[in-house]
C-alpha positions as CSV (number, residue, x, y, z in Angstrom):
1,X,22.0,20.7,-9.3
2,X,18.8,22.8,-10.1
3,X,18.6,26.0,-9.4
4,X,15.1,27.9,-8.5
5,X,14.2,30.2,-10.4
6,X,12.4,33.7,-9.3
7,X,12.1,36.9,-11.7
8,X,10.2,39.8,-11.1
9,X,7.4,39.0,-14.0
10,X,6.2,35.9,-15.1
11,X,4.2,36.2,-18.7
12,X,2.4,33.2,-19.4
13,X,1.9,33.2,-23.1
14,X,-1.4,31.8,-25.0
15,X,-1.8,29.2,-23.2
16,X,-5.2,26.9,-22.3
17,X,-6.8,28.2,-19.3
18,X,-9.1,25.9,-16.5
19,X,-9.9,27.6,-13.7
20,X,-13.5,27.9,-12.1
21,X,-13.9,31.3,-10.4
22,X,-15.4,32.4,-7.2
23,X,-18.8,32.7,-8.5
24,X,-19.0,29.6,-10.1
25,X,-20.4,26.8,-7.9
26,X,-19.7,22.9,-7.7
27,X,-21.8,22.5,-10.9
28,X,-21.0,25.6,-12.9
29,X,-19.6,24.4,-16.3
30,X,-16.6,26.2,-16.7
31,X,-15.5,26.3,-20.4
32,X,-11.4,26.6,-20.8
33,X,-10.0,30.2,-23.1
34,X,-6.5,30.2,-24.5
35,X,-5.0,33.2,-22.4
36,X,-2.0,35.3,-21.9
37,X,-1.1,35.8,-17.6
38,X,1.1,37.7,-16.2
39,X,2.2,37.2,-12.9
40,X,4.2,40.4,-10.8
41,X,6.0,39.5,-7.7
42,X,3.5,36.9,-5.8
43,X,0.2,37.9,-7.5
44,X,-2.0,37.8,-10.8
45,X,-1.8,40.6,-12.3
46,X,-3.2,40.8,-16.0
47,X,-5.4,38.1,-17.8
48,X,-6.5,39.0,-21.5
49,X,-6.4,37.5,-24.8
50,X,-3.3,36.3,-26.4
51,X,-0.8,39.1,-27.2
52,X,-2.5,41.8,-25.6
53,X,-0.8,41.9,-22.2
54,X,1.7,44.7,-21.3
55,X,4.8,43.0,-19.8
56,X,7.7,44.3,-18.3
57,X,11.4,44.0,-20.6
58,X,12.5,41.2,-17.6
59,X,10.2,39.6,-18.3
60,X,10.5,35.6,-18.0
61,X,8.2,34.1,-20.6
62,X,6.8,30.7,-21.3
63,X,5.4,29.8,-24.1
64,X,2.3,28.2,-23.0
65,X,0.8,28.0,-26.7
66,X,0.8,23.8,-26.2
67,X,0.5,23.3,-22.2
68,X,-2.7,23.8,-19.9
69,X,-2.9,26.5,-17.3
70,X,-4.4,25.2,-13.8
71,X,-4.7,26.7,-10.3
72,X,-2.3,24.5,-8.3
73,X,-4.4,21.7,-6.1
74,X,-5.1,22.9,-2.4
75,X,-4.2,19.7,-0.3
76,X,-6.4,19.9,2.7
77,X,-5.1,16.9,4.5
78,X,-1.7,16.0,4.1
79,X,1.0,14.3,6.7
80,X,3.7,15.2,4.8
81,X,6.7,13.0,7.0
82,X,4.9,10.2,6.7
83,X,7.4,9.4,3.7
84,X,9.2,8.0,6.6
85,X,7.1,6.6,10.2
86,X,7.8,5.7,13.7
87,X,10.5,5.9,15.9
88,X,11.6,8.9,14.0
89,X,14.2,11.0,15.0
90,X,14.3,14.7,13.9
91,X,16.4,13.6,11.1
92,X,14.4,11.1,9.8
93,X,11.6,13.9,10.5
94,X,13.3,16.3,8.2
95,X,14.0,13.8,5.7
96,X,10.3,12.7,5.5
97,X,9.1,16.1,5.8
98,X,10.9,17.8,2.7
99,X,10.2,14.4,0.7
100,X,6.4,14.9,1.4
101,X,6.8,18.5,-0.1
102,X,8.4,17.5,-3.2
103,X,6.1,15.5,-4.0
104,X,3.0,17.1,-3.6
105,X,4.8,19.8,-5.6
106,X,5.9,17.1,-8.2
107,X,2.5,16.8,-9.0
108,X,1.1,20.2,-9.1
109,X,-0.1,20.4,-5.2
110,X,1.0,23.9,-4.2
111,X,-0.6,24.6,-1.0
112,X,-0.7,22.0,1.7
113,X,-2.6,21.9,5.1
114,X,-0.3,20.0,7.0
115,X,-1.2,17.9,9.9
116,X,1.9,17.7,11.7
117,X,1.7,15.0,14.6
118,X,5.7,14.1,14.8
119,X,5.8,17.0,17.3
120,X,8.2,15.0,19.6
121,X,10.6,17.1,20.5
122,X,11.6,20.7,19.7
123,X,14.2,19.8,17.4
124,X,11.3,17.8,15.8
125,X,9.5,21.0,15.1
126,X,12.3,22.7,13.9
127,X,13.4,20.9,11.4
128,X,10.0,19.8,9.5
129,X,9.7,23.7,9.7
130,X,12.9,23.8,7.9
131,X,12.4,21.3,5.7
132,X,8.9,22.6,4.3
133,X,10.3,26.1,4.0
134,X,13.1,24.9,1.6
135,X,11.1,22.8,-0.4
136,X,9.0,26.0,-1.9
137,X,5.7,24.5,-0.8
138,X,2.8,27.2,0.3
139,X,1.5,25.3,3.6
140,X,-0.2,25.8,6.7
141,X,2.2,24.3,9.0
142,X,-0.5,22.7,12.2
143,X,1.1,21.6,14.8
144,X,-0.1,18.9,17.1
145,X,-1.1,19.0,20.5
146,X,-0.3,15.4,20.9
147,X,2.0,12.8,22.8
148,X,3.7,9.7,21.2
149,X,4.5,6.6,22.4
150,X,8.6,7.1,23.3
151,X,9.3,3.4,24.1
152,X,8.0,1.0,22.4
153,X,9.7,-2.0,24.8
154,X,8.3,-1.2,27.4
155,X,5.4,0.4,26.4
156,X,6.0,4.0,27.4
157,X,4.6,7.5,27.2
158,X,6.9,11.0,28.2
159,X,4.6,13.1,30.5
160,X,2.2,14.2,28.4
161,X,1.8,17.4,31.0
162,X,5.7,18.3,30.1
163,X,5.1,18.0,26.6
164,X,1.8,20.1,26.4
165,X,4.1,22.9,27.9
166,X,6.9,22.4,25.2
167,X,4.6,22.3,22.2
168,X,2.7,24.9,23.6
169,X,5.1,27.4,24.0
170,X,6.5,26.6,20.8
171,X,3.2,27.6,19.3
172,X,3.0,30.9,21.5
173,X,6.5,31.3,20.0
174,X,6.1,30.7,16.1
175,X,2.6,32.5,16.5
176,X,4.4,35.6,18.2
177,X,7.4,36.0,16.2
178,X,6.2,37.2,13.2
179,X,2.4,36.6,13.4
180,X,2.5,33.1,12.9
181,X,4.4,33.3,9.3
182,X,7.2,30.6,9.0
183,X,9.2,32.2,6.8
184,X,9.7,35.8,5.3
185,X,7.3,35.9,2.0
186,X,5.0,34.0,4.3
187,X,3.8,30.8,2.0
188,X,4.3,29.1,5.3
189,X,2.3,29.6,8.1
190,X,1.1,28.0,11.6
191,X,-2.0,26.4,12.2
192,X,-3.0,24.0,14.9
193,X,-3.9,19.9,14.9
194,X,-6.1,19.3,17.8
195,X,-7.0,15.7,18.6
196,X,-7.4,15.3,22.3
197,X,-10.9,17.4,22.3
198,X,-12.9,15.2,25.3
199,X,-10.4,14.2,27.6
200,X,-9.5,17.3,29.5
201,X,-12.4,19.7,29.3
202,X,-10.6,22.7,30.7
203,X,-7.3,21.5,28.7
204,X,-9.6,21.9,25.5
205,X,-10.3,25.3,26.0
206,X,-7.2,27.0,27.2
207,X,-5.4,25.7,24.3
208,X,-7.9,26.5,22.0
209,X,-8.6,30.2,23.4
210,X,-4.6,30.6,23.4
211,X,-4.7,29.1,19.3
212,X,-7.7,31.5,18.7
213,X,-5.9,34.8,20.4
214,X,-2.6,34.4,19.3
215,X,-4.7,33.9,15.6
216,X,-3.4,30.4,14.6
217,X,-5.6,28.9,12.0
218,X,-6.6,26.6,10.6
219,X,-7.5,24.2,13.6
220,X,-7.3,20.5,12.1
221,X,-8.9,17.7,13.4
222,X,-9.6,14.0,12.4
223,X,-12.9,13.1,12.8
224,X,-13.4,9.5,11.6
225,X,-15.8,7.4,13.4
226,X,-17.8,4.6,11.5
227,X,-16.0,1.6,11.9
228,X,-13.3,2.9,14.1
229,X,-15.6,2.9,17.7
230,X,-17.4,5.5,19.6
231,X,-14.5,7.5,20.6
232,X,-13.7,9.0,17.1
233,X,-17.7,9.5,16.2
234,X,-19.7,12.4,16.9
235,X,-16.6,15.1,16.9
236,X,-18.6,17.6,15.6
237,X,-21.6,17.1,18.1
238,X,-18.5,17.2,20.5
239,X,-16.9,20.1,19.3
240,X,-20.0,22.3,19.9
241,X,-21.3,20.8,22.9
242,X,-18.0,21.5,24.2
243,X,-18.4,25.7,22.9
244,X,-15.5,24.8,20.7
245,X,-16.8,24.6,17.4
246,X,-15.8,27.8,14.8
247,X,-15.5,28.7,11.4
248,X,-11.8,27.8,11.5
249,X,-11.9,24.8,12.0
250,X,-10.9,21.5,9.3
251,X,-12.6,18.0,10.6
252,X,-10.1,15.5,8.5
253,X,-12.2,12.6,6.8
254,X,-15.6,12.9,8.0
255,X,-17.2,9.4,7.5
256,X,-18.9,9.2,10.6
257,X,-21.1,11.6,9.3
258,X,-22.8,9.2,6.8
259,X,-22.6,5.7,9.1
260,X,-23.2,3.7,11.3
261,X,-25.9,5.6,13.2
262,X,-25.1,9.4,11.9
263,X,-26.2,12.5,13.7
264,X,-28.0,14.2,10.9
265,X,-27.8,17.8,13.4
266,X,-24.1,17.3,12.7
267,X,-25.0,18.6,9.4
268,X,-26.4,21.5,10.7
269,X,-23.7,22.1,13.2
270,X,-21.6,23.0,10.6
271,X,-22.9,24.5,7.8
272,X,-23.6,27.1,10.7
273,X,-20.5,27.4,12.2
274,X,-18.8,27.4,8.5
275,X,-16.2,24.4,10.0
276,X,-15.1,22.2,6.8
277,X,-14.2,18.9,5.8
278,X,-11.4,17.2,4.1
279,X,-12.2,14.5,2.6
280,X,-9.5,11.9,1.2
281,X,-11.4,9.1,-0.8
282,X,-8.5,6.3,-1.8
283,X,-6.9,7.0,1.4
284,X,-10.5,6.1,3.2
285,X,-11.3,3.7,1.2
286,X,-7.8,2.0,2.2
287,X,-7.8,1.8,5.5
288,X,-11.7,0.9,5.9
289,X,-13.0,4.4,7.5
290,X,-15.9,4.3,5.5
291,X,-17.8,5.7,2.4
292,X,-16.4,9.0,1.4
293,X,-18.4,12.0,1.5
294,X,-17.3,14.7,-0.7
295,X,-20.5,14.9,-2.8
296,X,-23.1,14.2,0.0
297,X,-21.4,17.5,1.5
298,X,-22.2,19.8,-1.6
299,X,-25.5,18.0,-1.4
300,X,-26.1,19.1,2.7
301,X,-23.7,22.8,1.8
302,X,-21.1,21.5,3.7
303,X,-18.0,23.2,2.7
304,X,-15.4,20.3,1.5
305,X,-12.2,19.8,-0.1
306,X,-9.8,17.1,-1.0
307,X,-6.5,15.6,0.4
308,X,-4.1,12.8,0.1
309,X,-2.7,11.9,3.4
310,X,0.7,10.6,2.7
311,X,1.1,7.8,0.1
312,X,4.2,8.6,-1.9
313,X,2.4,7.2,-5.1
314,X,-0.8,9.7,-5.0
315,X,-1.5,13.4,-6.5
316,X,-4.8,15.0,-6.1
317,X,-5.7,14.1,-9.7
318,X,-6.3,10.4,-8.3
319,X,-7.9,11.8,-5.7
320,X,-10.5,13.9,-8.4
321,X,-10.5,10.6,-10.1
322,X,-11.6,8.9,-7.4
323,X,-14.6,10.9,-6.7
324,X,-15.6,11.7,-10.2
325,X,-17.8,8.1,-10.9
326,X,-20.6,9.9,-10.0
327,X,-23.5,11.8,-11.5
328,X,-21.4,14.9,-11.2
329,X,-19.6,16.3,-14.5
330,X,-15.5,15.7,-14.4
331,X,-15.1,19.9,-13.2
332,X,-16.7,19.1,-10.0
333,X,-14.0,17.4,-9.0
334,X,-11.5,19.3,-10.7
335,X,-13.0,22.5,-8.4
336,X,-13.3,20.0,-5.2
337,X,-9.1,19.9,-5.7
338,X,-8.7,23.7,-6.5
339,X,-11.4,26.1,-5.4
340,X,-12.8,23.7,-2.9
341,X,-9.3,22.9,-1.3
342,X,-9.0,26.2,-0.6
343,X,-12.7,27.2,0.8
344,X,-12.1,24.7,3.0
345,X,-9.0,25.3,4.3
346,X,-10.5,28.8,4.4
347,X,-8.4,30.6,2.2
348,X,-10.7,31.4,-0.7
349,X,-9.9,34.9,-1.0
350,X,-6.1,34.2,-1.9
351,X,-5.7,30.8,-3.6
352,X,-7.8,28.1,-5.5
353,X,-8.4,30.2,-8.6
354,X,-6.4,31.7,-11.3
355,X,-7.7,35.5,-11.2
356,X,-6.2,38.7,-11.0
357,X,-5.2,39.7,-7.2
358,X,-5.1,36.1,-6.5
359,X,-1.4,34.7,-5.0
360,X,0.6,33.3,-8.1
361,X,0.3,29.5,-7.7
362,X,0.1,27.4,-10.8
363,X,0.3,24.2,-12.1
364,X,1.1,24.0,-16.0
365,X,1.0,20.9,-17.7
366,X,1.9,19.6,-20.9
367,X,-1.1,19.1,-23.3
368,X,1.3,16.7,-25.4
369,X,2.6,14.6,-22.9
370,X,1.7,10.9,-24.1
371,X,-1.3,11.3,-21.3
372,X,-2.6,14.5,-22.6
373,X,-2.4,14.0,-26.2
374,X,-5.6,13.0,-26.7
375,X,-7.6,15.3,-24.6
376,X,-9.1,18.4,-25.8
377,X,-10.4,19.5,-22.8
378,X,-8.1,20.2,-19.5
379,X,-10.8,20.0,-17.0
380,X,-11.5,16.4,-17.8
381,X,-7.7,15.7,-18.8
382,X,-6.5,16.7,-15.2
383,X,-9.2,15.1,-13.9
384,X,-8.5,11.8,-15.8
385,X,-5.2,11.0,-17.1
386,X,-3.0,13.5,-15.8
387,X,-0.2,12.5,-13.5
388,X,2.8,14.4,-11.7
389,X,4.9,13.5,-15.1
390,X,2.4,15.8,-17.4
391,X,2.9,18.6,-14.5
392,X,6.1,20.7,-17.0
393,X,5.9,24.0,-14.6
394,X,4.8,24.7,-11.1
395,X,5.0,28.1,-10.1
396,X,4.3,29.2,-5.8
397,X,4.2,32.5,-5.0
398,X,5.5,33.8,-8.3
399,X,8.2,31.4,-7.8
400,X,9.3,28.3,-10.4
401,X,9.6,25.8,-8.5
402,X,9.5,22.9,-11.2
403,X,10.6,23.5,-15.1
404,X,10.4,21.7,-18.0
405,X,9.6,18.6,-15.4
406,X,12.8,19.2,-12.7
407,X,12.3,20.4,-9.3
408,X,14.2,23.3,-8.6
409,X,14.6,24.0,-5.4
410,X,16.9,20.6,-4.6
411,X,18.3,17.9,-6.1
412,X,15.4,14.8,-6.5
413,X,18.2,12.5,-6.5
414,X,20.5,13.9,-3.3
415,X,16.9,13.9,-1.4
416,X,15.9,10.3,-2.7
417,X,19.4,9.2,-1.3
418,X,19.0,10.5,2.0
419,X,15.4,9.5,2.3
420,X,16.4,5.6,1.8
421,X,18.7,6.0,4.1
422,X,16.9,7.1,6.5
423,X,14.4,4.6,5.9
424,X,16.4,2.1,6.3
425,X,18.1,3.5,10.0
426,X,14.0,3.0,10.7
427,X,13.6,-0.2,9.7
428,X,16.8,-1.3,11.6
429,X,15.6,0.2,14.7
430,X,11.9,-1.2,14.5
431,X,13.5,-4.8,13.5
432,X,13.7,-5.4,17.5
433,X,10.5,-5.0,18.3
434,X,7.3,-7.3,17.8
435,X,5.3,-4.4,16.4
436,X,2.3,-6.6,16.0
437,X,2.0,-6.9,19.8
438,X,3.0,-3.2,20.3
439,X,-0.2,-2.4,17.8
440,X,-2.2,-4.5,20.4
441,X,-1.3,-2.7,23.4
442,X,-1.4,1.0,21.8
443,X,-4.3,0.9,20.0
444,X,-6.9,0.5,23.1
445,X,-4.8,3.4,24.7
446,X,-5.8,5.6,21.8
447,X,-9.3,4.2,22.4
448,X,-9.1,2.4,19.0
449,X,-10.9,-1.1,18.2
450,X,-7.9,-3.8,17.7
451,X,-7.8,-5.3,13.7
């Protein structure tokens, strides 16, 4: 079974380094620099020319004379149990959850903003807090102020009034135990997915002043609207009519922005506030919500980032792929998945760029990988042709978490097993039901337009 893998000093040694920095903007033109790094505990701590870095004599070197150095992608919309969905028990949950992580890791995501909306139960919560701490992701754990469907045959809903109390003081819990950090070096912490904003005025703004004052962030929201009916349009309009609208907050997708019939003072609204978006092109584009809008936020100086959602099969280098046929040079989109990710999800100062003082999270890839081989230069080789395969090294908080290809934290193979097994407990269960009917019958409840 792997084993991780965590030594006081990392060198990094003469290896090919993409990174924008903080001063570079979208359409800055970043040229790569074969470099030596040296990583200290969680942090950046020397970068200089080859050989010239003073390391310690523990020092855990990897010869990085033939792989690429990369900031590690900043996912800013992920729903990482959605590996496994619906009528999911808190082992299926767990299951789903630490799946989701691996894999975003697999593929050189290091830092997740999670929008977790499988809040069913407390065990729920529990164990997808479990599960992402052991799979050595850095993510920003939001938890959903939300009720599911419990029945599906009848139609039924728990009390939504007993379940705002449990998830809420769950929240007041996590946020107060040790200021919201979900485990001890802190690469996990709690944010908050709000989607109910409009129904219950006075609802909206106790939990939001409680999120705000116990200091929960980011707040995550999805904000859809074009095809999708009135009642997901406008959320930004909404948010600040509504005195809710802040610089923490993450609206999830964004078309509605762009069409039908956009509210161009949305634009406005937040480039003042400094709210974000998280865009998620293929996934978008998939399930009809609309043009994408990545570039036409740099254009407006919107800030925006990229995510993924939850298809097992995606990295955030198809998502840069995705948005890079464009008039926009191949780095834009390699920034949108590093340095963007992390403006967005407001944690600029910390992550998104390989610079000294900066939290150690890398991705390191393999510049002769049958992808790679070709490419001379990383930012348009990510961008490209890379895949989770090329990814040799991930390092999170000074921690390896995948060498020489192998995840170390657990097994691939004992989590693959128990992941298609639960799977298939799911698909038992949801065998009984005519789920095409149950999809007619929930969807106006969610004030959704029926397929």
């Amino acid at each position: 079974m792997a084993v991780s893998v965590q030594p006081s000093a990392i060198l990094l040694r003469n290896g090919l380094l993409a990174t924008f920095s903080e001063q570079d903007d979208l359409l800055s033109k970043p040229v790569a620099r074969r470099v030596d790094v040296l990583i200290t505990g969680d942090r950046i701590t020397a970068i200089a020319e080859p050989s010239t870095v003073q390391s310690p004599p523990d020092t855990f070197v990897i010869d990085c004379t033939h792989k690429w150095i990369a900031p590690g992608f900043v996912d800013t919309h992920r729903l990482a149990p959605f590996t496994t969905t619906a009528l999911t028990t808190a082992d299926d949950i767990y299951a789903g959850q630490l799946a989701g992580c691996l894999q975003a890791l697999n593929g050189g995501t290091t830092t997740v903003l999670d929008h977790f909306h499988a809040a069913n139960s407390p065990a729920h919560i529990e164990k997808a807090t479990q599960a992402t701490v052991e799979s050595g992701i850095r993510s920003m754990f939001c938890l959903s102020r939300g009720s599911w469907p419990t029945s599906l045959s009848p139609l039924r809903f728990d009390d939504d009034v007993e379940i705002s109390k449990m998830q809420l003081e769950i929240l007041r819990t996590l946020a107060e135990k040790d200021n919201g950090r979900l485990c001890p070096d802190g690469r996990v912490t709690l944010g908050l997915a709000y989607d109910g904003q409009g129904r219950d005025p006075d609802e909206d703004k106790r939990i939001l002043s409680l999120a705000r004052n116990l200091g929960v962030k980011p707040i995550t929201m999805h904000y859809v609207g074009g095809p999708h009916g009135a009642a997901t349009a406008y959320k930004v309009r909404k948010w600040a009519e509504a005195g809710l609208l802040q610089g923490d907050c993450v609206f999830s997708h964004g078309n509605g922005l762009v069409h039908p019939k956009p509210d161009l003072g949305e634009w406005e609204l937040l480039k003042e506030s400094g709210a974000s978006i998280a865009s998620t092109p293929v996934n978008e584009l998939g399930m009809g919500h609309g043009n994408p809008i990545p570039y036409e936020c740099i254009r407006r100086g919107v800030t925006v980032g990229l995510g993924i959602v939850s298809r097992i099969h995606e990295n955030l280098s198809t998502k840069s792929k995705a948005t890079a046929y464009n008039n926009c040079p191949a780095a834009s989109a390699f920034r949108l998945a590093t340095l963007g990710g992390a403006e967005a999800a407001h944690v600029s100062s910390q992550l998104g760029s390989i610079e000294v003082g900066k939290l150690a999270d890398f991705a390191i890839y393999d510049s002769e990988s049958v992808n790679l081989a070709g490419c001379v230069d990383p930012f348009r080789g990510i961008v490209f042709h890379a895949t989770g395969a090329d990814v040799e090294f991930v390092i999170v908080n000074g921690e390896i978490v995948k060498k020489g290809g192998i995840l170390m934290r657990k097994d691939w193979k004992e989590v693959a097993t128990q992941l298609k097994h639960r799977a298939g407990l799911l698909r038992e269960r949801a065998a009984q039901y005519d789920l095409d009917q149950r999809y007619t019958a929930v969807m106006p409840i969610l004030q959704l337009p029926v397929a």
